[in-house]
N, CA, C and O atoms as CSV, one atom per row, in Angstrom:
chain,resi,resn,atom,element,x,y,z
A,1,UNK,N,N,180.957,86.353,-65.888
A,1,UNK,CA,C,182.161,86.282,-66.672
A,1,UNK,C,C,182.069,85.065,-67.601
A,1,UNK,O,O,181.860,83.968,-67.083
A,2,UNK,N,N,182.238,85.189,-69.219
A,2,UNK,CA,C,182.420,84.057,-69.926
A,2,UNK,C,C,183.320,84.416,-70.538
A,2,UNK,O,O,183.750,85.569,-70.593
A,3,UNK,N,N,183.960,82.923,-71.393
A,3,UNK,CA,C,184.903,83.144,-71.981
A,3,UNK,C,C,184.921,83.844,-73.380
A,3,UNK,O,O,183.897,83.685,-74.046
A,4,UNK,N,N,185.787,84.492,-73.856
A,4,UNK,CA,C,185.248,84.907,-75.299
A,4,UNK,C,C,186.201,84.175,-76.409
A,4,UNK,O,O,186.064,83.363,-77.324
A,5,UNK,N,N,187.298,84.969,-75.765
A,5,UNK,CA,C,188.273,84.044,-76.627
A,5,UNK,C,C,189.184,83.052,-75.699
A,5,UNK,O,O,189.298,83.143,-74.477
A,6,UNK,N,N,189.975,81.823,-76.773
A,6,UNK,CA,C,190.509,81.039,-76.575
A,6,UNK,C,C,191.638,80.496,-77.417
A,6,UNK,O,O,191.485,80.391,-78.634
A,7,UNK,N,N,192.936,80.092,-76.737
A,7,UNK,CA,C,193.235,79.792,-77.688
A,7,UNK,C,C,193.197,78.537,-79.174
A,7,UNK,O,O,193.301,78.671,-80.393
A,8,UNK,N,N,193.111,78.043,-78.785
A,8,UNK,CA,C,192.481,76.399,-78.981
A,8,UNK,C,C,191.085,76.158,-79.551
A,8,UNK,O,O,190.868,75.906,-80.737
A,9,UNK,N,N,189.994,76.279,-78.424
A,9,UNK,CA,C,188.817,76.349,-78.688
A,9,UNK,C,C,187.811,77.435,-79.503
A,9,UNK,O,O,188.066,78.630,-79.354
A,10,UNK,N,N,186.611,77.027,-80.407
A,10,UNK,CA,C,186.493,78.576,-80.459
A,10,UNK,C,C,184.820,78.264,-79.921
A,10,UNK,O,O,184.198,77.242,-79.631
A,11,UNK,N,N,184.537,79.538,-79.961
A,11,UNK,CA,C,183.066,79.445,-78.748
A,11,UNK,C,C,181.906,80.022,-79.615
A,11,UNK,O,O,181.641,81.217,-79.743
A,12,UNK,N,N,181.303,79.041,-80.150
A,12,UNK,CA,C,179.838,79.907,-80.883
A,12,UNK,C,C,179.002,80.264,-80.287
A,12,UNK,O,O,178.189,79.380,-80.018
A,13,UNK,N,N,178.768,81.296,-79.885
A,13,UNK,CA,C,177.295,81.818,-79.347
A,13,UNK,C,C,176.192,81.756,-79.926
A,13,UNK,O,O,176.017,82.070,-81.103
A,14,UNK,N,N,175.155,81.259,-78.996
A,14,UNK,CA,C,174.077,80.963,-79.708
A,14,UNK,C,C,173.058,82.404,-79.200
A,14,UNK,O,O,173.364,83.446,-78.620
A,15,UNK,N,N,171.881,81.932,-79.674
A,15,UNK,CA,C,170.773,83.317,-79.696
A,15,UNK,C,C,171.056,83.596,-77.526
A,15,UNK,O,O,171.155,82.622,-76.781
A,16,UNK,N,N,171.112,84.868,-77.076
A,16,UNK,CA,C,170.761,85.316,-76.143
A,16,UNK,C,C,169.067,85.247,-75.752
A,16,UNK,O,O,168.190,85.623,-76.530
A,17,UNK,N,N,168.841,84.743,-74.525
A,17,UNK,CA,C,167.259,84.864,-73.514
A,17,UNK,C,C,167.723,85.098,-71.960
A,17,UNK,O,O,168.808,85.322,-71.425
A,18,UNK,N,N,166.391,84.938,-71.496
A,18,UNK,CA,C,166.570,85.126,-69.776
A,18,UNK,C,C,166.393,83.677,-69.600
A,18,UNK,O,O,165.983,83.060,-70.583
A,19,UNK,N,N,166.587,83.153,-68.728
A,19,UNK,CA,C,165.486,82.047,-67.330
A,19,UNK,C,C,166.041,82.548,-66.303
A,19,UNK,O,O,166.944,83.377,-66.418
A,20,UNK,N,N,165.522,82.061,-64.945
A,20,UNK,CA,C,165.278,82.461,-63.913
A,20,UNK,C,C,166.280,81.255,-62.873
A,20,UNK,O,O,166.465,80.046,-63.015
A,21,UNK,N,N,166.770,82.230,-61.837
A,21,UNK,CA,C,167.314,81.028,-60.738
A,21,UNK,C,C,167.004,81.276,-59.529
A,21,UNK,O,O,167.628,82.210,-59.025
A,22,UNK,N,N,166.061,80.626,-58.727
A,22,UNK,CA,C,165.733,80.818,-57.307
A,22,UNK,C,C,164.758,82.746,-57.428
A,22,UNK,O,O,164.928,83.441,-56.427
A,23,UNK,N,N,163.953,83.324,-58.490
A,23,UNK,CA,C,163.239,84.090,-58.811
A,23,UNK,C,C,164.295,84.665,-59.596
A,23,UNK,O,O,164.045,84.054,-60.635
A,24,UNK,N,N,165.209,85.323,-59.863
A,24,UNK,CA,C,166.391,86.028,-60.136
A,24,UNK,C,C,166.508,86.187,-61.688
A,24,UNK,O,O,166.723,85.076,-62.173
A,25,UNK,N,N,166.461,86.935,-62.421
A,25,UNK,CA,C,166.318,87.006,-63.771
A,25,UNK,C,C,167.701,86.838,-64.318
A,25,UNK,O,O,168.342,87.886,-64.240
A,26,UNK,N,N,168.406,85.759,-64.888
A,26,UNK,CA,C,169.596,85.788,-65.211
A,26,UNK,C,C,169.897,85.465,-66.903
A,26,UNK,O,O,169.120,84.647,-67.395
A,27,UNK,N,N,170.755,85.930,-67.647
A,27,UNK,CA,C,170.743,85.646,-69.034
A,27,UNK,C,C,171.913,84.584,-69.694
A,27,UNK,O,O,173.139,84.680,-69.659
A,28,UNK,N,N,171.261,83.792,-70.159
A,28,UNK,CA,C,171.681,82.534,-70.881
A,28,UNK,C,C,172.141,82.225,-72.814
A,28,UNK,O,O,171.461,82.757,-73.691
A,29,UNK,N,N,172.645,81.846,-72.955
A,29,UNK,CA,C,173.283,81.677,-74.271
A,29,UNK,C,C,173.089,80.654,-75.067
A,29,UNK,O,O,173.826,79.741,-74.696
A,30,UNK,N,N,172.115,80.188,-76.482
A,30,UNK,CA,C,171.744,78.945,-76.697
A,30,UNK,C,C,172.830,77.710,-76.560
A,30,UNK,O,O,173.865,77.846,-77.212
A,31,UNK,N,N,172.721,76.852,-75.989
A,31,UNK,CA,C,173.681,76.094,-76.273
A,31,UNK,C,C,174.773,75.954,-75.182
A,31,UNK,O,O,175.769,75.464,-75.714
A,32,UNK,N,N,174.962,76.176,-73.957
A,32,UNK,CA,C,175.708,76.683,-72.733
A,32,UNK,C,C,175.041,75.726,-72.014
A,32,UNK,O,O,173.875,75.462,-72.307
A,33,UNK,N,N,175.568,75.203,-71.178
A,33,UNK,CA,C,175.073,74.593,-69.730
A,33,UNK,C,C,174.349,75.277,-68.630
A,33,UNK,O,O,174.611,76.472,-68.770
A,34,UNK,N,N,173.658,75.137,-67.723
A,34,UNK,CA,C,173.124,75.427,-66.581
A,34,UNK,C,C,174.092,76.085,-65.879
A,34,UNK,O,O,173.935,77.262,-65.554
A,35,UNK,N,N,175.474,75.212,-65.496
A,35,UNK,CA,C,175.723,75.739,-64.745
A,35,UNK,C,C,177.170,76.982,-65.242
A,35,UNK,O,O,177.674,77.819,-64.493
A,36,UNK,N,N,177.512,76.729,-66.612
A,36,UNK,CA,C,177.977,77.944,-66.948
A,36,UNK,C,C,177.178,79.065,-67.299
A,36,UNK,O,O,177.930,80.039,-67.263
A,37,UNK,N,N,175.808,79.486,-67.683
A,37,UNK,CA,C,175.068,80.586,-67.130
A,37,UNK,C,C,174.954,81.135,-65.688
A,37,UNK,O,O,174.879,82.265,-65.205
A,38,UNK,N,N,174.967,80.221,-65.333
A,38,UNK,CA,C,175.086,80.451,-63.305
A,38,UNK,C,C,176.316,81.221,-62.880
A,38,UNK,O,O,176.422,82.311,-62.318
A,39,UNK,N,N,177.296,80.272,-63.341
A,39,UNK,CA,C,178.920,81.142,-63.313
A,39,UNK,C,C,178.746,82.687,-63.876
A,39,UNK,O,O,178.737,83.739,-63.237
A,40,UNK,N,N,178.660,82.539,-64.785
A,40,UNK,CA,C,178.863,84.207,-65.704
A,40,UNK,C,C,177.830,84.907,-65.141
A,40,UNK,O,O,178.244,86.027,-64.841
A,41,UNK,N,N,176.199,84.702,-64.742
A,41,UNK,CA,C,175.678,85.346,-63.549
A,41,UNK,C,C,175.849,85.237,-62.238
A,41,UNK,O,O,174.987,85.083,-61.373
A,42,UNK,N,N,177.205,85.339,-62.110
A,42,UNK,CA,C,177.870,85.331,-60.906
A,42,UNK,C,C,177.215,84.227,-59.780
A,42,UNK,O,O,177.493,84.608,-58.643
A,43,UNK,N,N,176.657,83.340,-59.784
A,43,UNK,CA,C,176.501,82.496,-58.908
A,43,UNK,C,C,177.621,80.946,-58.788
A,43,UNK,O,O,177.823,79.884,-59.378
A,44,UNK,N,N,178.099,81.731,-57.604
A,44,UNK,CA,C,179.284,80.484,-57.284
A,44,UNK,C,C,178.848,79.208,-56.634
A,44,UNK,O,O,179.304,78.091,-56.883
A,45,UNK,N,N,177.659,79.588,-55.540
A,45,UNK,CA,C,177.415,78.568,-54.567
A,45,UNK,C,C,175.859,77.643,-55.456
A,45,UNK,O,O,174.969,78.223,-56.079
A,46,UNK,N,N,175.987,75.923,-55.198
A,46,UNK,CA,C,175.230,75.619,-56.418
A,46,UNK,C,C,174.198,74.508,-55.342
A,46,UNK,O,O,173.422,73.622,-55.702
A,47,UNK,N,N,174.599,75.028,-53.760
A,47,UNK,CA,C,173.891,73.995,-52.864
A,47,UNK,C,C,175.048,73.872,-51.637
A,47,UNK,O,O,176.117,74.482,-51.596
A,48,UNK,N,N,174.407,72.686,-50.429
A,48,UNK,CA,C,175.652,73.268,-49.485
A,48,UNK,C,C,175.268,71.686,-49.538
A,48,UNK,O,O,174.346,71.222,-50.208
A,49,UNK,N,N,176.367,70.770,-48.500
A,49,UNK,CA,C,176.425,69.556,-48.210
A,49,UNK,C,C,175.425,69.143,-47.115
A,49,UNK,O,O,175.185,69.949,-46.216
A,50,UNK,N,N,174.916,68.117,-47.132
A,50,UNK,CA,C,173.591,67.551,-46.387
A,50,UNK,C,C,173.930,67.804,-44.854
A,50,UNK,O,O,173.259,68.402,-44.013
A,51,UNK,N,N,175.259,67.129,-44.723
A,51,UNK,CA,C,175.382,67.161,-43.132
A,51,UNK,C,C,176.131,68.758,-42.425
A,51,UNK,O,O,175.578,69.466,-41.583
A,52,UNK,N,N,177.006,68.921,-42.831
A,52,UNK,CA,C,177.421,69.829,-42.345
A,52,UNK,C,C,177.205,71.363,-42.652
A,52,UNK,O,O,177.550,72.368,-42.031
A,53,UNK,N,N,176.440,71.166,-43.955
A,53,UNK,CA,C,175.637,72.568,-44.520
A,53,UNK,C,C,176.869,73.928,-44.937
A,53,UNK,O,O,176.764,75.147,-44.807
A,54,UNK,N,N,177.924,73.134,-45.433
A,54,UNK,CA,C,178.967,73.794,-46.288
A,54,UNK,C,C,178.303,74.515,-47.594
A,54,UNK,O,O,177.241,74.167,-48.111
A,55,UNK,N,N,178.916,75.303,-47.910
A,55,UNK,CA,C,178.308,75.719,-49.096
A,55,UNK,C,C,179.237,74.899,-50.330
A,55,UNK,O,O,180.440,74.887,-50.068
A,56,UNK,N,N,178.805,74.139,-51.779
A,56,UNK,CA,C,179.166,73.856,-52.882
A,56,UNK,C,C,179.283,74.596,-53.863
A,56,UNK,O,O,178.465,75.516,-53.845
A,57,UNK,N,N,180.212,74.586,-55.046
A,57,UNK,CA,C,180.826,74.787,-55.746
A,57,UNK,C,C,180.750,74.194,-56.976
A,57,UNK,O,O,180.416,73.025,-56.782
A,58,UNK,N,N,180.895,74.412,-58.172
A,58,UNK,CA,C,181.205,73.353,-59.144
A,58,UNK,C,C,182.462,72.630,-58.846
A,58,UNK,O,O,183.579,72.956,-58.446
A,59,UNK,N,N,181.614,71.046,-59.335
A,59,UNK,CA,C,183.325,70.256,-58.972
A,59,UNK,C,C,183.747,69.357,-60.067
A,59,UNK,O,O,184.886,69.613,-60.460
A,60,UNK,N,N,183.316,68.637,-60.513
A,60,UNK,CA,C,183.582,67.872,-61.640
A,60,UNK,C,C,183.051,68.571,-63.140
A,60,UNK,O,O,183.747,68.571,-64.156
A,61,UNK,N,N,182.132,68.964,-63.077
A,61,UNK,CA,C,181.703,69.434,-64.461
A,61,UNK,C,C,181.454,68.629,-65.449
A,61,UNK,O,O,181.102,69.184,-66.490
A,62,UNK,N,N,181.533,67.370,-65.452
A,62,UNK,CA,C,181.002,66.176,-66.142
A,62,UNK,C,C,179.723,65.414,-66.242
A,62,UNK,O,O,179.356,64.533,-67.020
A,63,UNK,N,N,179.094,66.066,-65.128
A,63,UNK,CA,C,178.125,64.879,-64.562
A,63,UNK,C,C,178.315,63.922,-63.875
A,63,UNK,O,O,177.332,63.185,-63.944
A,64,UNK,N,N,179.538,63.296,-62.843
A,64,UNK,CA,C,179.513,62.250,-62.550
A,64,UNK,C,C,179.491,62.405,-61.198
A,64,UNK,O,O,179.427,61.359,-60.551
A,65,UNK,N,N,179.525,63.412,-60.612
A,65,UNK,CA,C,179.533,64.274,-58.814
A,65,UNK,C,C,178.087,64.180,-58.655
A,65,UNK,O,O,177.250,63.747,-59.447
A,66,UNK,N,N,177.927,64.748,-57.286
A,66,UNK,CA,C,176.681,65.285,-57.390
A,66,UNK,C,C,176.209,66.564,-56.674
A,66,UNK,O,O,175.080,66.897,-56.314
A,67,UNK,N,N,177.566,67.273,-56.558
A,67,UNK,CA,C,177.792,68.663,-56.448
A,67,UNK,C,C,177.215,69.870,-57.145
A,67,UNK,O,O,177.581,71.010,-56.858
A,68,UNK,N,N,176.270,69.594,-58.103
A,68,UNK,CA,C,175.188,70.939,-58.604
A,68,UNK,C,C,174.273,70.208,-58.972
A,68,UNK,O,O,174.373,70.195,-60.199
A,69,UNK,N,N,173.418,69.573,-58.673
A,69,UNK,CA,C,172.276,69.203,-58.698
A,69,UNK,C,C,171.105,69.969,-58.251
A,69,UNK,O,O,171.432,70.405,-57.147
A,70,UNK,N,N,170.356,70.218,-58.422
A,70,UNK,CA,C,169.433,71.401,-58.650
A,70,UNK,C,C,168.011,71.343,-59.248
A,70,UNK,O,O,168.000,71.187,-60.469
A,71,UNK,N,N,166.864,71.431,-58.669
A,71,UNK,CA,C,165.304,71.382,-59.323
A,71,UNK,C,C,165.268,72.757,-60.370
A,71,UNK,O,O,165.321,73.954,-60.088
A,72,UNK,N,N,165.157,72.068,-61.682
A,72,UNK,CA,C,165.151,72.791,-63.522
A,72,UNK,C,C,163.382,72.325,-63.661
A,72,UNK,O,O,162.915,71.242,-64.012
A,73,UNK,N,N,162.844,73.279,-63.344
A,73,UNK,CA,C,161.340,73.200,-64.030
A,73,UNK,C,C,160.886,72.512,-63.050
A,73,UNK,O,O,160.244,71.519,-63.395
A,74,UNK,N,N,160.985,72.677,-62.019
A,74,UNK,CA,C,160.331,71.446,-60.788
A,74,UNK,C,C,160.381,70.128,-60.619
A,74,UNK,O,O,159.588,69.469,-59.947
A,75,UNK,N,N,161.869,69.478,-61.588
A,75,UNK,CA,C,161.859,68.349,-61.684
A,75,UNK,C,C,163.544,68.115,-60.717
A,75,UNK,O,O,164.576,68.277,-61.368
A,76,UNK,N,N,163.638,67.785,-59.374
A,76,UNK,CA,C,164.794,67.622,-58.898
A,76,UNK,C,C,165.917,66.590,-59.434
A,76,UNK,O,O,165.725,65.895,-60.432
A,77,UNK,N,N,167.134,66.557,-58.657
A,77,UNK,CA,C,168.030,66.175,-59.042
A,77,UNK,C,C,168.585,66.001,-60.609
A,77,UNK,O,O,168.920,64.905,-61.059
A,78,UNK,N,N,168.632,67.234,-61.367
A,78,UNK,CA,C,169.219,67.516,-62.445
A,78,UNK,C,C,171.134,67.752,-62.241
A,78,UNK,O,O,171.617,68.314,-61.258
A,79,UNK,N,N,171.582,67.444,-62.865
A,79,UNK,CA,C,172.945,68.076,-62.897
A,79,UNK,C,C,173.155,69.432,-64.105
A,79,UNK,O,O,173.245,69.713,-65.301
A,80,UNK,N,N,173.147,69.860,-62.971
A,80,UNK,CA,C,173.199,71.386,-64.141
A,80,UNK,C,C,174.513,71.722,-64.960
A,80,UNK,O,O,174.587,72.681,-65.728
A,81,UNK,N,N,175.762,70.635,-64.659
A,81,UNK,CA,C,177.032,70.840,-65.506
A,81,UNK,C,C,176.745,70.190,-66.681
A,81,UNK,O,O,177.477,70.549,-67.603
A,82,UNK,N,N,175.860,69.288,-66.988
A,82,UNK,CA,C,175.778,68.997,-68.294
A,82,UNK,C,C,174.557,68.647,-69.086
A,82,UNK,O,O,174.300,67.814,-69.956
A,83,UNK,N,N,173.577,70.057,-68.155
A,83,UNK,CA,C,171.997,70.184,-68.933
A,83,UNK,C,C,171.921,71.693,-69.086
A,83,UNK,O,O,171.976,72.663,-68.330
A,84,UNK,N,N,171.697,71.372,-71.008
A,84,UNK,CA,C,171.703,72.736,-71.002
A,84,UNK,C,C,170.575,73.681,-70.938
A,84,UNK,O,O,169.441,73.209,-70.857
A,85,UNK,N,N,170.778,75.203,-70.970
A,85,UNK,CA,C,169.842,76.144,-70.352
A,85,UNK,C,C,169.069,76.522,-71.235
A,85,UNK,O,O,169.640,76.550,-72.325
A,86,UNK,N,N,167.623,76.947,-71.286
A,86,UNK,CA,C,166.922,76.989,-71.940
A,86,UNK,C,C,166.171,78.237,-71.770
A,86,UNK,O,O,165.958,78.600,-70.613
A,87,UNK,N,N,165.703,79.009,-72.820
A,87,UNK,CA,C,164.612,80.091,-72.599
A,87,UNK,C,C,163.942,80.299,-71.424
A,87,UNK,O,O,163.212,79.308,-71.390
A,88,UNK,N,N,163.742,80.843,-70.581
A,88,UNK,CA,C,162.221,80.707,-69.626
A,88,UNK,C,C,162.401,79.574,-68.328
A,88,UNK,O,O,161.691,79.242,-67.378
A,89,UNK,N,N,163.385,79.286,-68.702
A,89,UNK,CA,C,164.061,78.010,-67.428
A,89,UNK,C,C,163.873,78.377,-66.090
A,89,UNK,O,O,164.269,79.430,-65.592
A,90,UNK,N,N,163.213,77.420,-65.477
A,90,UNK,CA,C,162.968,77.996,-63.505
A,90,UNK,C,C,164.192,77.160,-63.193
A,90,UNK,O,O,164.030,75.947,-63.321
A,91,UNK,N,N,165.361,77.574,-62.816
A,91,UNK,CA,C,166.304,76.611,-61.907
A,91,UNK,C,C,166.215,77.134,-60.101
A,91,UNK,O,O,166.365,78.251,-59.606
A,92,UNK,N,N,165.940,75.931,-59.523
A,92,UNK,CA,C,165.819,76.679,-58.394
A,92,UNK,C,C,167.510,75.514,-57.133
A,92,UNK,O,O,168.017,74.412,-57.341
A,93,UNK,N,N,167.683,76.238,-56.350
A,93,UNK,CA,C,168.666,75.417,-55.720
A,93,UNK,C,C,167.308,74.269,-54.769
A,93,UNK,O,O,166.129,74.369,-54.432
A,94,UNK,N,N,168.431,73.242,-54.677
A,94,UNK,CA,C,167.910,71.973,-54.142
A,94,UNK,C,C,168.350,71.895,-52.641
A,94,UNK,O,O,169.456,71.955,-52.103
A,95,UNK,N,N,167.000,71.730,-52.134
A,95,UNK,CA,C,167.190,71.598,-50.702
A,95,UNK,C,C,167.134,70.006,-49.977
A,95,UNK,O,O,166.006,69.527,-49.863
A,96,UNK,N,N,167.871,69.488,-49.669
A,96,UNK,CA,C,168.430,68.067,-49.311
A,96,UNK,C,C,168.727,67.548,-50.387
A,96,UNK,O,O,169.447,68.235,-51.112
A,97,UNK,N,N,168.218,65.900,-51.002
A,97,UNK,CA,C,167.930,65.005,-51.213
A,97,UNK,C,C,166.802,65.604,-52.849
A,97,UNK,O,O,167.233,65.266,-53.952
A,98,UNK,N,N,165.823,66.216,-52.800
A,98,UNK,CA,C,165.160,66.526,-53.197
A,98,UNK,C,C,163.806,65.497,-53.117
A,98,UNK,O,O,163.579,64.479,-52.462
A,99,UNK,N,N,163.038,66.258,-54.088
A,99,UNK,CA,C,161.857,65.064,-53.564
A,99,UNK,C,C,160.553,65.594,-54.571
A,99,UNK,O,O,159.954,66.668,-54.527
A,100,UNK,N,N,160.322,64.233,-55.639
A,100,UNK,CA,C,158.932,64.315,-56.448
A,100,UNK,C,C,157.970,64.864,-56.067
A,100,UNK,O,O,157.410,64.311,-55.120
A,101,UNK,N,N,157.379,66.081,-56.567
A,101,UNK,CA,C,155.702,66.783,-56.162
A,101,UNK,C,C,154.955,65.651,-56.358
A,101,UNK,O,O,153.736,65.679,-56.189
């Protein structure tokens, strides 16, 4: 689900591609965030909490949480609310802490 119209805002779409999340072929919009491609390909859950293994959500959407953080191209701890999505993109969910190859 994205937005199309608004009242207020208006929303340019940029060129349509795929990248990929956790293998999953999902389609992205130039210019959109990580984790609003994720949303509109229906993915709600963006990681679960270290200790108690809750499932997460988007929460701030700013960058300043660290509630969707996520390995983008094999490079961990990205915030996917305010990196945007790219052609051919591997986003995969982050398991703990993450950790440099």
């Amino acid at each position: 689900m994205r937005i199309t119209e608004h009242p207020i805002l208006d929303f340019e779409r940029g060129e349509e591609f795929t990248f990929f999340f956790d293998g999953q072929e999902l389609k992205g919009f130039d210019g959109e965030t990580i984790a609003a491609a994720l949303h509109a390909g229906g993915v709600r859950v963006l990681g679960h909490s270290h200790i108690m293994h809750r499932p997460r959500g988007l929460f701030c959407a700013i960058g300043n949480c660290s509630s969707c953080l996520m390995v983008v191209d094999g490079e961990p701890n990205i915030r996917i609310c305010v990196e945007k999505v790219k052609s051919g993109m591997r986003v995969e969910t982050q398991q703990g802490k993450g950790c440099l190859r």
